[in-house]
C-alpha positions as CSV (number, residue, x, y, z in Angstrom):
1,X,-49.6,-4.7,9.0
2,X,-49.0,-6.2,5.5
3,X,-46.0,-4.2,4.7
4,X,-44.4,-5.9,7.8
5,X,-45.4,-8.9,6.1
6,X,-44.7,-8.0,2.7
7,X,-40.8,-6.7,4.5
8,X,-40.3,-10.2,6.6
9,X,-40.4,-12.2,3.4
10,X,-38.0,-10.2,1.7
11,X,-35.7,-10.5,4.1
12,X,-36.2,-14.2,4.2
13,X,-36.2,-14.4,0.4
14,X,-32.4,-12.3,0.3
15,X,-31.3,-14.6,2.7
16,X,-32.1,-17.9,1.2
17,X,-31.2,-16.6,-1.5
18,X,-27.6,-15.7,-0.7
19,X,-27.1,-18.9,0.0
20,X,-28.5,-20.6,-3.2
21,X,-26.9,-20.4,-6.6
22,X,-27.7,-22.5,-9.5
23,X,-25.2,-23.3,-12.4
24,X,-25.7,-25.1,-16.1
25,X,-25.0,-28.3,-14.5
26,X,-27.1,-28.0,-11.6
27,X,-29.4,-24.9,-11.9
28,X,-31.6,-23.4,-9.5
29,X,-35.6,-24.3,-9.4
30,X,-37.5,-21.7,-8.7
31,X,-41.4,-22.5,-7.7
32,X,-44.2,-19.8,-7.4
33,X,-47.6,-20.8,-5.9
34,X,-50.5,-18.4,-6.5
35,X,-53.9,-18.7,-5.5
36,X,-54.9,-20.2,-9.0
37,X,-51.7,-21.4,-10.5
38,X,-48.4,-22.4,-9.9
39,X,-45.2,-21.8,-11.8
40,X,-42.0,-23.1,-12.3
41,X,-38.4,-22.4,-13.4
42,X,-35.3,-23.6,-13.8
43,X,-32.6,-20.8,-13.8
44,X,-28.6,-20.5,-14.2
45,X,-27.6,-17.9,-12.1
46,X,-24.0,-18.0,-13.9
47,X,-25.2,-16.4,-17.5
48,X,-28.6,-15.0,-15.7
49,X,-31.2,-16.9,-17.8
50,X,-33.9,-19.0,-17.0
51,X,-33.3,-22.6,-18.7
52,X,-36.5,-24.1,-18.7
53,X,-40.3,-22.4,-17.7
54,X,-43.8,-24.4,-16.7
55,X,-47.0,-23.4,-15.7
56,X,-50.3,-24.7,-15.5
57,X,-52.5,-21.5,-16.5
58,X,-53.3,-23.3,-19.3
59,X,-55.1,-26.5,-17.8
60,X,-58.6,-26.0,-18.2
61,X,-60.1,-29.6,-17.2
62,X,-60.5,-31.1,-13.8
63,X,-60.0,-29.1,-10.6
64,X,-56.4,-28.8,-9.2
65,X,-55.9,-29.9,-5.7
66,X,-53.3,-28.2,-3.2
């Protein structure tokens, strides 16, 4: 059951992905949510490097609210 899962967003992720295409003057954010943290990047897909990284793994005051 959670390799169909694990397959569906794949698919999604190529497709949305296909369409989407960052560039120095307007690059591409990328967000990733975990369960703990959340992580951000901005990326130009043009030289294939990520601009500009964020995180907050390192906040250790206050709880975070999603």
């Amino acid at each position: 059951m959670k390799n169909i899962k694990i397959e569906k967003r794949n698919r999604l992720k190529k497709k949305i992905r296909s369409k989407i295409f960052g560039t120095s003057e307007k690059p591409r954010l990328s967000v990733f949510r975990s369960n703990k943290f959340i992580y951000a990047q901005l990326i130009d897909d043009e030289k294939g490097m990520t601009l500009a990284s964020a995180s907050d793994v390192k906040i250790n005051k206050g709880k975070k609210h999603f």
